[in-house]
C-alpha positions as CSV (number, residue, x, y, z in Angstrom):
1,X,-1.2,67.6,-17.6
2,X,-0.5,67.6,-14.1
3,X,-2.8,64.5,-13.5
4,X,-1.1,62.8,-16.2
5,X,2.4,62.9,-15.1
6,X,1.0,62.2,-11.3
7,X,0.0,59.1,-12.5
8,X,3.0,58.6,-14.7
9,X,5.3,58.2,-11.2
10,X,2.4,56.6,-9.1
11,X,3.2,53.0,-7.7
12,X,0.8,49.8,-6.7
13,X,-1.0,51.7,-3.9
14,X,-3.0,50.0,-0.7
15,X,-6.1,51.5,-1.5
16,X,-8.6,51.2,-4.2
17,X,-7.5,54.3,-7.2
18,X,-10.7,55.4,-8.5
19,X,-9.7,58.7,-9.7
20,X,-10.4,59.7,-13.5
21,X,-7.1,60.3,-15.5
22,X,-7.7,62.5,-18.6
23,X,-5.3,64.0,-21.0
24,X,-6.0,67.6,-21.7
25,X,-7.1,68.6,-25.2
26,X,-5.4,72.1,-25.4
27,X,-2.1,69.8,-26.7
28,X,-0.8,69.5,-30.0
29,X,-1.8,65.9,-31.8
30,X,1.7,64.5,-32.0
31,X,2.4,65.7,-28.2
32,X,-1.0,63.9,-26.9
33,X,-0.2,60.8,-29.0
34,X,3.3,60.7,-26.9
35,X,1.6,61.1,-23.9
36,X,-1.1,58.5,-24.6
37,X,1.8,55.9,-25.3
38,X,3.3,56.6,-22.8
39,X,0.5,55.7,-20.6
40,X,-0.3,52.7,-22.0
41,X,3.1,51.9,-21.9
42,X,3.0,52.4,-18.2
43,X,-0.2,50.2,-17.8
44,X,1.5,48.0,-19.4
45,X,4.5,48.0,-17.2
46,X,2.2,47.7,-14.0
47,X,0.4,44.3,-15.3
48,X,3.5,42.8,-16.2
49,X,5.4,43.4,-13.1
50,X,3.5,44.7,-10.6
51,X,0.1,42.7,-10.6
52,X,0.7,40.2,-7.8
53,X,-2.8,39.4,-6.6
54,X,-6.4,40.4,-7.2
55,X,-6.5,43.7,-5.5
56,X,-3.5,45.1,-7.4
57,X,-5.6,43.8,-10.3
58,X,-8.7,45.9,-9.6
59,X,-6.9,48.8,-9.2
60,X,-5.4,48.9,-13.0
61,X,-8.6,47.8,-14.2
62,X,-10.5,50.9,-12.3
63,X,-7.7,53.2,-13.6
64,X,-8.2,51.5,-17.5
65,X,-11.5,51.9,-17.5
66,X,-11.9,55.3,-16.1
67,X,-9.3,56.3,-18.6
68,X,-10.9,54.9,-21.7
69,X,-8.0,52.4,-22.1
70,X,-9.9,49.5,-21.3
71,X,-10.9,49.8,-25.1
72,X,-7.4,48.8,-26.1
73,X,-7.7,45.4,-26.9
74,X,-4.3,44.4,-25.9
75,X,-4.3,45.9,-22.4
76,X,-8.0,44.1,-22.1
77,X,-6.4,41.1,-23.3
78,X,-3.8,41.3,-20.6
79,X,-6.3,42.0,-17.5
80,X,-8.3,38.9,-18.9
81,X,-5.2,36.4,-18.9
82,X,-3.9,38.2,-15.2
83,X,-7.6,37.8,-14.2
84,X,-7.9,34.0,-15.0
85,X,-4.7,33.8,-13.1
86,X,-5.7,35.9,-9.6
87,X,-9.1,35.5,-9.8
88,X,-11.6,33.1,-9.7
89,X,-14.0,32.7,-13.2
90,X,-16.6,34.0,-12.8
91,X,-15.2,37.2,-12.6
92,X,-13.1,36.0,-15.9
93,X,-16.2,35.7,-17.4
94,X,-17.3,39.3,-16.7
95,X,-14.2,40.8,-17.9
96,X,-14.6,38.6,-21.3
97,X,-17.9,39.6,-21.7
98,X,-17.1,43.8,-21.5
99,X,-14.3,43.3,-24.0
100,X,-15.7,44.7,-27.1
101,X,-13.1,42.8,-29.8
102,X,-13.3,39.0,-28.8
103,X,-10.6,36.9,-30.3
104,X,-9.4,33.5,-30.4
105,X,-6.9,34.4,-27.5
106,X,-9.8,35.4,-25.3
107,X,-11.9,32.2,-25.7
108,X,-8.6,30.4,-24.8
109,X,-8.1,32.2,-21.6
110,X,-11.7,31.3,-20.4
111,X,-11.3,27.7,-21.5
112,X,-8.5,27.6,-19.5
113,X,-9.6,29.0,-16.7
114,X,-12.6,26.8,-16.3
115,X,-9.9,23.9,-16.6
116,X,-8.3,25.4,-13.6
117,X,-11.5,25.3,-11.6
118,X,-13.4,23.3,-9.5
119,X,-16.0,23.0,-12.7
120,X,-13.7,21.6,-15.5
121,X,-17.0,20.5,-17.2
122,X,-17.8,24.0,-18.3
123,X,-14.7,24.4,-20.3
124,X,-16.1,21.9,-23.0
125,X,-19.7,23.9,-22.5
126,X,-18.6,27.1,-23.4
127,X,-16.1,25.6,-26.3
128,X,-19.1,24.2,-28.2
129,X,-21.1,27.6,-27.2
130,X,-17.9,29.7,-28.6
131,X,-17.9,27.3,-32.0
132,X,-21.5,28.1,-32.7
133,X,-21.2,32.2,-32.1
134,X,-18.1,31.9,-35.1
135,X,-14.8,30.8,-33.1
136,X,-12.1,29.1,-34.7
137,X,-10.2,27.3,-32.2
138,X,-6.3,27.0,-32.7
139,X,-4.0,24.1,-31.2
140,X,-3.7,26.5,-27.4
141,X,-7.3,25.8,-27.3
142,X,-7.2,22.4,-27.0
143,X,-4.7,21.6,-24.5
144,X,-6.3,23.0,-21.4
145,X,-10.0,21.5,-23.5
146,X,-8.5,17.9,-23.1
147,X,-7.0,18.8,-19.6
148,X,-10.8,19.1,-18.6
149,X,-11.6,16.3,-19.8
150,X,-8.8,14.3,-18.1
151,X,-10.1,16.3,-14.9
152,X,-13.3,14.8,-15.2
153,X,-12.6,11.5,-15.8
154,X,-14.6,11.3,-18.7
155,X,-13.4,9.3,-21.6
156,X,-16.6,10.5,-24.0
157,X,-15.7,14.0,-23.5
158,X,-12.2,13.0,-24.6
159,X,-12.5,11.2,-27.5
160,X,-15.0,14.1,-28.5
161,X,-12.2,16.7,-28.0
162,X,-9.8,14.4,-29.5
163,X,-11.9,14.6,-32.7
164,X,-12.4,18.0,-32.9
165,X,-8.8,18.3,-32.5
166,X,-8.6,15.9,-35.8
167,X,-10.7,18.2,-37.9
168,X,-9.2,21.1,-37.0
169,X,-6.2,19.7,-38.3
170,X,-4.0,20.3,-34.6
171,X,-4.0,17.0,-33.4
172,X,-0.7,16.3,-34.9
173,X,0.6,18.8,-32.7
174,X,3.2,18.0,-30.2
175,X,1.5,19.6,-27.2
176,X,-1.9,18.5,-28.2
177,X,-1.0,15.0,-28.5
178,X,0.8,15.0,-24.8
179,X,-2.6,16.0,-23.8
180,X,-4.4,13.7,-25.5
181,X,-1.9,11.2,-23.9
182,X,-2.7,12.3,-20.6
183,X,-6.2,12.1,-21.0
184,X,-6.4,9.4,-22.2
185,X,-4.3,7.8,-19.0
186,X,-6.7,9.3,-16.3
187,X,-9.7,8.0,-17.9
188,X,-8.0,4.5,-18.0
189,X,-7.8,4.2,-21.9
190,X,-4.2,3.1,-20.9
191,X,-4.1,1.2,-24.6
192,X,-5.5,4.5,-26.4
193,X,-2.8,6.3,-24.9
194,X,-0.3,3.8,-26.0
195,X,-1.4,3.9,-29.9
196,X,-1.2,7.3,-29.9
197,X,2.1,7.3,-28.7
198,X,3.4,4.7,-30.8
199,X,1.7,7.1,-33.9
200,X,3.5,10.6,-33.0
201,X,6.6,11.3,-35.4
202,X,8.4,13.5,-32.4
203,X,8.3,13.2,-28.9
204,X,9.6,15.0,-25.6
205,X,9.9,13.8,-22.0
206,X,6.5,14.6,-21.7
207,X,5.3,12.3,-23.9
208,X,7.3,9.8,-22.7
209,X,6.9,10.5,-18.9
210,X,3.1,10.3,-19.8
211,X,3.1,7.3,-21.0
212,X,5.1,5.5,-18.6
213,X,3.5,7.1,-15.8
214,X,0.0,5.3,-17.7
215,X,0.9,2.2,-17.7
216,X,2.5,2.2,-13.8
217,X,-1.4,3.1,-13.1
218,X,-2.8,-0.4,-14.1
219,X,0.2,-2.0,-13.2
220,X,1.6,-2.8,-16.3
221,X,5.2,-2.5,-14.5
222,X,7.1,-4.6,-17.1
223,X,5.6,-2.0,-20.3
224,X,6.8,0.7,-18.4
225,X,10.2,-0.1,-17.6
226,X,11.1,-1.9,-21.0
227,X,9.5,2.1,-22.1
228,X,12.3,3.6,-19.6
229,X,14.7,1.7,-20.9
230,X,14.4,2.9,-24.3
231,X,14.0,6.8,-23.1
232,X,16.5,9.2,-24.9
233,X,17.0,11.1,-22.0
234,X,15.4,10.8,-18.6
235,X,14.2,13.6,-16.1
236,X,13.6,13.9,-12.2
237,X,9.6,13.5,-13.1
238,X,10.8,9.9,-15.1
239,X,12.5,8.7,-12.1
240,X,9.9,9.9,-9.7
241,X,6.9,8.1,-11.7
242,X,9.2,5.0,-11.5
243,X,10.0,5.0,-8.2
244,X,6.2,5.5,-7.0
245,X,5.0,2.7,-9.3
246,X,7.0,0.0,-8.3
247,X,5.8,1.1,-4.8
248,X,2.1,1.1,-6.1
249,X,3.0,-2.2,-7.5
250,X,4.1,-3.7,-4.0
251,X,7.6,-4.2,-5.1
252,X,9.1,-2.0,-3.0
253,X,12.9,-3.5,-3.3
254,X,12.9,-1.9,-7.0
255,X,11.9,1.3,-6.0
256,X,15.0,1.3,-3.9
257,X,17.2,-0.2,-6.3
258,X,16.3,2.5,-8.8
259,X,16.9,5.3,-5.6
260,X,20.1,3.8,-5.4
261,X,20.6,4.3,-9.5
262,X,19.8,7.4,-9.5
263,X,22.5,8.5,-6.9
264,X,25.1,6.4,-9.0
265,X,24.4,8.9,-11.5
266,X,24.6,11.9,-10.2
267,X,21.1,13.1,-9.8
268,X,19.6,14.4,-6.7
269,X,16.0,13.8,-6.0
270,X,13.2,16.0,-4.7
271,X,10.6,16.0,-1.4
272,X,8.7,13.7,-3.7
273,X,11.5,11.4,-4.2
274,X,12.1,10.9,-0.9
275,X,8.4,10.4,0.4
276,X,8.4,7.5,-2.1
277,X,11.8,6.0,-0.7
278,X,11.3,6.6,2.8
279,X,7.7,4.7,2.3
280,X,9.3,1.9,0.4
281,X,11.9,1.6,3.3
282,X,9.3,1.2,5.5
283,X,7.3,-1.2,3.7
284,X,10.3,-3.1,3.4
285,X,11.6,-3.3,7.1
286,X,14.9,-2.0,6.0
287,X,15.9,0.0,9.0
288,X,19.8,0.5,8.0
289,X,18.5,2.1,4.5
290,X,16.1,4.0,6.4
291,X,18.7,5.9,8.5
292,X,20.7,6.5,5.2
293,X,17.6,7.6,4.1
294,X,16.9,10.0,6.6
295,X,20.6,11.3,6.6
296,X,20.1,11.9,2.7
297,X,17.3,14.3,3.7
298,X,19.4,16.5,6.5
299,X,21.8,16.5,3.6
300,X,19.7,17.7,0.8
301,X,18.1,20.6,3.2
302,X,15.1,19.9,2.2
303,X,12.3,21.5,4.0
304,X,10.4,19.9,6.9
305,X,6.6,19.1,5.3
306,X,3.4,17.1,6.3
307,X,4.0,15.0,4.1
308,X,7.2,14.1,4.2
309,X,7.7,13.9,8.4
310,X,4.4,11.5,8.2
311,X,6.6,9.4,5.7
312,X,9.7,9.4,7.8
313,X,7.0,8.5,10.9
314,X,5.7,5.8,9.4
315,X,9.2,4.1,7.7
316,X,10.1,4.6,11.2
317,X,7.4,2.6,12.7
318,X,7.1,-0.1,10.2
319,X,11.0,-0.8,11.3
320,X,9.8,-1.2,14.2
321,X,12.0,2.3,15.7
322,X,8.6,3.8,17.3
323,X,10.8,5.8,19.8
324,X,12.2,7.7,16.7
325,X,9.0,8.4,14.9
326,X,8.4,10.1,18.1
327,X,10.3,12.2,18.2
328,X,9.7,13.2,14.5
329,X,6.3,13.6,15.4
330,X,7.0,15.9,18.4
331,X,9.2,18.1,16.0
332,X,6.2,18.6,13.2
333,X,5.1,21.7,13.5
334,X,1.8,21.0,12.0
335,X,0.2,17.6,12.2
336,X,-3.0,16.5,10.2
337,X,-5.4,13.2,11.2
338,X,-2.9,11.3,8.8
339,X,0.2,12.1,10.6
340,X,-2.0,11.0,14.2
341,X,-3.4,7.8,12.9
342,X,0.6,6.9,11.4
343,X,2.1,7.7,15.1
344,X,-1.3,5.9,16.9
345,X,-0.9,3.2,14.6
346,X,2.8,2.7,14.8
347,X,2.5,2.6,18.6
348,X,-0.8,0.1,18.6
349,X,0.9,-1.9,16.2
350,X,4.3,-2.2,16.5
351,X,5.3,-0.5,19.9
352,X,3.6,0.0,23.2
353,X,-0.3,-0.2,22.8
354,X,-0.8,1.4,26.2
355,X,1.2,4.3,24.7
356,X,-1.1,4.3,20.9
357,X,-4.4,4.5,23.5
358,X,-2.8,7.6,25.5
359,X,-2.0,9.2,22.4
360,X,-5.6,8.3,20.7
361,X,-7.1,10.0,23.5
362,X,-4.8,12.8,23.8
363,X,-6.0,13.4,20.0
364,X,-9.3,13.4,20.2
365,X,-9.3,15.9,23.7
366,X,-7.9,18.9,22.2
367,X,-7.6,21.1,19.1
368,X,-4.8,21.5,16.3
369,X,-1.7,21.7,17.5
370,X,0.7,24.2,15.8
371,X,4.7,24.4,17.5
372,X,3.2,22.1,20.4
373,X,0.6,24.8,22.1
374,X,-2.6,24.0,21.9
375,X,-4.4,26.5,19.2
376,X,-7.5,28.6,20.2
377,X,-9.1,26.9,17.1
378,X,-12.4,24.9,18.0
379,X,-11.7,22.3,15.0
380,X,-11.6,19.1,16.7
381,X,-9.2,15.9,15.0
382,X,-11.8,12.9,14.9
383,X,-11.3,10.0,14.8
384,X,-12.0,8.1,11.2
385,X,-12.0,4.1,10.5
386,X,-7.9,3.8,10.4
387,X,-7.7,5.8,14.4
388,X,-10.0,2.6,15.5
389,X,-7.9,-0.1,13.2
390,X,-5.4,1.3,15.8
391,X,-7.0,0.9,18.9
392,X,-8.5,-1.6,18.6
393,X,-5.4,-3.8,17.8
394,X,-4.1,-2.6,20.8
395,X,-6.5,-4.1,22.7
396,X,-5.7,-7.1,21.2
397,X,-2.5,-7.1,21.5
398,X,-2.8,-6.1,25.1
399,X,-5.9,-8.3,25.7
400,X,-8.0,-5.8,27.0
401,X,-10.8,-6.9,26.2
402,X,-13.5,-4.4,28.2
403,X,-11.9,-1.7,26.6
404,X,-11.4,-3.0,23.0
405,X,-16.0,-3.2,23.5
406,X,-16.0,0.2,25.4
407,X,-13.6,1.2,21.8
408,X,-15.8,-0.6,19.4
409,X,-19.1,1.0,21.1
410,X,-17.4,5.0,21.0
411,X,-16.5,4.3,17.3
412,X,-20.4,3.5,16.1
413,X,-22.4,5.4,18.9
414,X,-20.3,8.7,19.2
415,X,-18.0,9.2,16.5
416,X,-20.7,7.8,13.5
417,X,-17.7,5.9,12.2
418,X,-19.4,3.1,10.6
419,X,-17.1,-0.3,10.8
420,X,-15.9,-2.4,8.3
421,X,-14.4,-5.8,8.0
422,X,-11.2,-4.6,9.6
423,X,-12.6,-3.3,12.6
424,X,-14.3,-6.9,12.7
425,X,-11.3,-8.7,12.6
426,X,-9.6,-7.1,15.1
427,X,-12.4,-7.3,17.7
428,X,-12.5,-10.9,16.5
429,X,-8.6,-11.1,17.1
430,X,-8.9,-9.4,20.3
431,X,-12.1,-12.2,22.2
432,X,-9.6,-15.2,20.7
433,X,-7.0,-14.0,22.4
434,X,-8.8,-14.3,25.5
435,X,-10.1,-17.7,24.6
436,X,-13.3,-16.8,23.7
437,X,-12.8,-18.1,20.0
438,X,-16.4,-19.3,19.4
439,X,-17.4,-15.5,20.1
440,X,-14.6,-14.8,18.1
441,X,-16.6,-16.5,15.1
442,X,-20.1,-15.4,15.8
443,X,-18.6,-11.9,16.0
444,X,-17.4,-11.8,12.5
445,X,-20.5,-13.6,11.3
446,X,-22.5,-10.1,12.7
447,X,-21.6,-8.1,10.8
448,X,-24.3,-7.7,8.6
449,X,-26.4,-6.1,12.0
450,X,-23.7,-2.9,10.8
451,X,-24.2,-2.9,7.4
452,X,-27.8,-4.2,6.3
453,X,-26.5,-3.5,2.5
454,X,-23.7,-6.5,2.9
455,X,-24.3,-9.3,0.5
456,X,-24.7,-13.1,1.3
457,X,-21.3,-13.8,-0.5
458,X,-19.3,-11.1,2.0
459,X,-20.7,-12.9,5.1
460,X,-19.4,-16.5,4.0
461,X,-15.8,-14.7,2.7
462,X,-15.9,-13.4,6.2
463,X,-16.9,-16.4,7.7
464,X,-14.4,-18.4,6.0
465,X,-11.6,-16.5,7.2
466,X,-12.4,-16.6,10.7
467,X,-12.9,-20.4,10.2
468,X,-9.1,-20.6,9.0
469,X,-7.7,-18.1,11.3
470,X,-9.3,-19.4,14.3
471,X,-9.4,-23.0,13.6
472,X,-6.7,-23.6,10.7
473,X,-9.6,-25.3,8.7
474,X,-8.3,-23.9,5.2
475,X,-9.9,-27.2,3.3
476,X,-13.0,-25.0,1.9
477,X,-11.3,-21.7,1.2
478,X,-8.3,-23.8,-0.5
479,X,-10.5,-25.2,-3.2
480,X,-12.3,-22.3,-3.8
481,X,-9.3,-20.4,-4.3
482,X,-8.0,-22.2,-6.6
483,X,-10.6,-23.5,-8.7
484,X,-10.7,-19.5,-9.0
485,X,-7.4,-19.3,-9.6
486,X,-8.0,-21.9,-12.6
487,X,-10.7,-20.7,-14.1
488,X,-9.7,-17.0,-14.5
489,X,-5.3,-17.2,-14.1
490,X,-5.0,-13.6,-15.1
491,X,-6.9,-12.2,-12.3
492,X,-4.7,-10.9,-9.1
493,X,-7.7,-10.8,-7.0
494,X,-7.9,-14.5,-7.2
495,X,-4.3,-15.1,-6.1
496,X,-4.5,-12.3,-3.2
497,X,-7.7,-14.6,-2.1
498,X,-5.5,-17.8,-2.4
499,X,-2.7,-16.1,-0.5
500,X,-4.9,-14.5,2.0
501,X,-6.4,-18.4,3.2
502,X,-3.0,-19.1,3.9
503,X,-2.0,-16.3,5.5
504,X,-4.4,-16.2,8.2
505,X,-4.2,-19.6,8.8
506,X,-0.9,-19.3,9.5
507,X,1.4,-21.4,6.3
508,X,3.3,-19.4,5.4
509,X,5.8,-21.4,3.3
510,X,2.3,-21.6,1.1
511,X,2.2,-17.8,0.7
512,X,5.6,-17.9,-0.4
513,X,4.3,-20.0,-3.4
514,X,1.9,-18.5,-4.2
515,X,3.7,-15.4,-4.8
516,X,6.4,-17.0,-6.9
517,X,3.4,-18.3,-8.9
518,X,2.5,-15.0,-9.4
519,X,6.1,-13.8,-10.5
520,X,5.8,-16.5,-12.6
521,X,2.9,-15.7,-14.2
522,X,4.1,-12.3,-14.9
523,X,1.3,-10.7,-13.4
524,X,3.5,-7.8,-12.1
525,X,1.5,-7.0,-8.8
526,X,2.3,-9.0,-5.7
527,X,-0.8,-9.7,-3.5
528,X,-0.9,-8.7,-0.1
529,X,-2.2,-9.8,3.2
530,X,-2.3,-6.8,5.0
531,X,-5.5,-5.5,7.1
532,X,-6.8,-3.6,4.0
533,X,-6.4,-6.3,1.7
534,X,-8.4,-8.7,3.8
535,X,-11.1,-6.0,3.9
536,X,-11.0,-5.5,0.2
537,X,-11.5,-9.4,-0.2
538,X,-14.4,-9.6,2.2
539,X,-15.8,-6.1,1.0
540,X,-15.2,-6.0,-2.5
541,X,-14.1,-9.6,-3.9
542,X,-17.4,-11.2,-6.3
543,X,-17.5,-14.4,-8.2
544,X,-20.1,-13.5,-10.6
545,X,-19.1,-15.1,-14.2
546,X,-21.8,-17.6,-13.9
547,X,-21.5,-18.9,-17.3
548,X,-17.9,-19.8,-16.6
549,X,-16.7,-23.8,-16.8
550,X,-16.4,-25.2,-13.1
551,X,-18.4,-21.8,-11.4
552,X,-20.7,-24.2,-10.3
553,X,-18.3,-26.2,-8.4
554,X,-17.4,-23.0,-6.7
555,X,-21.2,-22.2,-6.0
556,X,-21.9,-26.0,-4.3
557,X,-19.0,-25.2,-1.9
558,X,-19.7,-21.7,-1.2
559,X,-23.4,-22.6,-0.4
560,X,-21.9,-26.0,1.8
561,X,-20.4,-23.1,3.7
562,X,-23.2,-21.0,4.0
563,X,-24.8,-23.6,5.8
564,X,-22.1,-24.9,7.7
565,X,-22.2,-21.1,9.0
566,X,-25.9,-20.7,8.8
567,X,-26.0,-18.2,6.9
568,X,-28.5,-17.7,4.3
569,X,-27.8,-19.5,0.2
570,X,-25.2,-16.7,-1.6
571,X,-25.8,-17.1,-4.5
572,X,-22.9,-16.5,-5.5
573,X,-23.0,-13.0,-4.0
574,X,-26.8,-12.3,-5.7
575,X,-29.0,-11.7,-2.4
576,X,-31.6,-13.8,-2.0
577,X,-34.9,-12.3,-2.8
578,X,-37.4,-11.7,0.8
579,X,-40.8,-11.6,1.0
């Protein structure tokens, strides 16, 4: 009796409660009945309200099970579904495993805690294993299934959930089928997704938001918005998915002119919101909608973050106001390699270069910084392939030349960063601007001493674009580029190529062109020239469709350059077999 109504008043405690609770026997039946509700009543209470974390957690559990009440199969039920939530799963899986009446409920929990975890691929084991010991699932099983599968990437997985979905007749259910479109979208079966939109009798703003946010992935801007337009009602997620996928789509100007929509009607956006519009300000060179910007955010109160002071350093510095992503930067109170690289960069770049070195080597001489004291922390910020883009621009745009090699040397020899086309480029930049442009050249045509793995066909790309940078020779690359361009007109990798020969050779009224082209063509994604992009041609770019009318055209000229470069046959980008 006494231990009973102890236990009745006792609280969440610090330690572990192991003591045994027992109701004495001496009792009349309907008296011990009260007092055995009102127990569970009281466990109940506790994992409703007072579980906050795992400890609090092992303390009911201890006091269930050395009561006997761990056989209740509700209050089991309710320390699995707090378990999947405050612990990790394996220790879910233990607690399923002692419950003696297994349900549908149960199996869910577990499938939905693997989904949670870092091995979403055992949620779809342990369904089949669950079908095959007698469970029938119900439509709450499938949503965090799918989700796995959408986790993983994996497409077959999907369409094998999506089945079983069909012949357990839940697949017409709205949550399901917001799954499935999800899915679906992160395993790029962008199309899948749209049919099974287009099929469901009832839809909410997830379904919708889903499927616009699907088609912003691949770029399909144009499907999106004519989607948004026909939207029944819109949320903050709708506008934020918008907004971020006309920035992913290079068309920065939209994104702002739907910022500037949103505030016509009333709606306030969020931290994400306003990472998206500060980077599209940036990107954009729009300094006086920057500072509005800015003034929006000291408006809204919204809370200083990583993320969003690196956003507001880097719209700052792409404005070319390094002096004010500064002093942002000195007021983080925690900074991460990103936010370094954006304020080394912006400097290097944009401002002083003498100031991006001092603040590169500042960053690699001392430990993370938290309210601008030094931390006793030993974890070191190094330096990764953007840091060097960086520095060595500076060099080049200071013309330091022993410094930019001493640079180049540190980034191979100490810090194992292994360079790319990028870091080429800019060393390349940096000995023409000395007028050592015949270095220059040989320079870019080395790199394949770095990286024994590059192909023939990325050593003439490279090649070619120091021959037009260097010596405004774009004859070549022109024809290439377009004959590319005409024999494959839907593919944006063949107009960034075009674009990119005239951008580095300097004719510019010919990039304008060839992004009208582009608008014309209604392939949604303007091209870039930016450091990145030229790596991704040099790296990434293949002209492999050999069966294709006038690729051997395109093969006589690349191999006319190969030797012109002496450089070995490419082959069209197929490496040339060695004894």
């Amino acid at each position: 009796m006494a231990r009973v109504s102890k236990l009745q008043r006792l609280p969440i405690q610090n330690t572990f409660l192991t003591r045994p609770i027992a109701i004495t026997t001496n009792t009349s039946p309907p008296e011990g009945k009260r007092r055995l509700s009102s127990l569970f009543s009281h466990f109940e209470a506790l994992l409703q309200n007072s579980c906050q974390n795992a400890r609090h957690l092992l303390q009911i559990q201890a006091l269930l099970v050395t009561s006997s009440l761990f056989r209740n199969p509700y209050l089991a039920r309710t320390i699995l579904s707090r378990a999947s939530h405050l612990c990790d799963v394996a220790y879910t899986r233990v607690i399923f495993r002692s419950i003696n009446s297994l349900d549908t409920f149960c199996v869910n929990i577990v499938i939905q805690a693997y989904s949670n975890s870092h091995a979403p691929r055992e949620a779809i084991v342990f369904y089949f294993r669950s079908l095959m010991r007698g469970f029938f699932p119900n439509s709450y099983t499938f949503v965090p299934l799918v989700a796995s599968c959408a986790k993983m990437g994996c497409i077959g997985s999907g369409k094998e959930c999506h089945a079983q979905a069909t012949k357990n007749g839940v697949d017409s259910v709205l949550p399901v089928q917001n799954s499935l479109i999800h899915m679906y979208v992160c395993c790029g079966g962008v199309q899948l997704a749209r049919v099974l939109f287009d099929g469901m009798l009832s839809r909410d703003l997830v379904s919708w938001n889903s499927i616009i946010n699907g088609h912003m992935m691949v770029g399909e801007l144009n499907a999106a918005h004519r989607l948004f337009d026909k939207m029944p009602e819109r949320n903050l997620v709708t506008w934020n998915v918008m907004i971020s996928g006309y920035l992913k789509g290079r068309n920065p100007g939209y994104a702002m002119k739907l910022f500037r929509e949103m505030g016509r009607l009333g709606l306030r956006g969020n931290a994400r919101t306003m990472v998206c519009v500060a980077t599209a300000c940036g990107r954009s060179g729009r300094l006086k909608e920057a500072k509005s910007v800015h003034g929006s955010i000291v408006r809204m109160s919204l809370r200083s973050s990583l993320i969003l002071d690196t956003a507001l350093i880097g719209m700052y510095c792409k404005c070319r106001k390094v002096e004010v992503a500064q002093i942002v930067f000195e007021r983080m109170r925690e900074r991460n390699l990103v936010s370094w690289n954006m304020m080394i960069l912006g400097h290097c770049i944009r401002g002083s270069p003498e100031d991006g070195l001092d603040l590169f080597e500042v960053m690699i001489s001392m430990g993370k910084m938290k309210h601008g004291v030094e931390s006793d922390e030993t974890l070191r910020l190094l330096p990764n392939e953007v840091t060097f883009i960086g520095v060595l621009c500076a060099c080049a745009r200071a013309e330091m030349l022993d410094e930019g090699r001493s640079y180049f040397k540190q980034m191979t020899d100490v810090f194992g960063v292994k360079p790319n086309y990028a870091h080429f480029w800019c060393m390349a930049n940096l000995l023409a601007s000395v007028k050592l442009v015949g270095e220059a050249e040989e320079f870019l045509r080395s790199m394949a001493e770095f990286d024994g793995d590059m192909s023939c066909e990325s050593l003439v790309w490279a090649s070619l674009l120091g021959l037009c940078h260097f010596k405004r020779d774009v004859y070549l690359g022109e024809r290439i580029a377009k004959l590319l361009v005409d024999m494959d007109p839907k593919n944006l990798t063949c107009y960034q190529f075009l674009l990119i020969i005239y951008a580095v050779s300097a004719q510019w009224e010919n990039v304008s062109e060839v992004q009208k082209l582009v608008k014309e063509r209604r392939l949604e994604i303007i091209p870039g020239s930016s450091l990145v992009d030229l790596k991704n041609i040099v790296h990434n770019f293949k002209v492999t469709n050999k069966g294709q009318e006038g690729i051997e055209a395109v093969n006589l000229m690349m191999d006319e350059l190969a030797h012109r470069f002496s450089l070995p046959s490419s082959d069209l980008g197929q490496k040339q077999s060695t004894s």
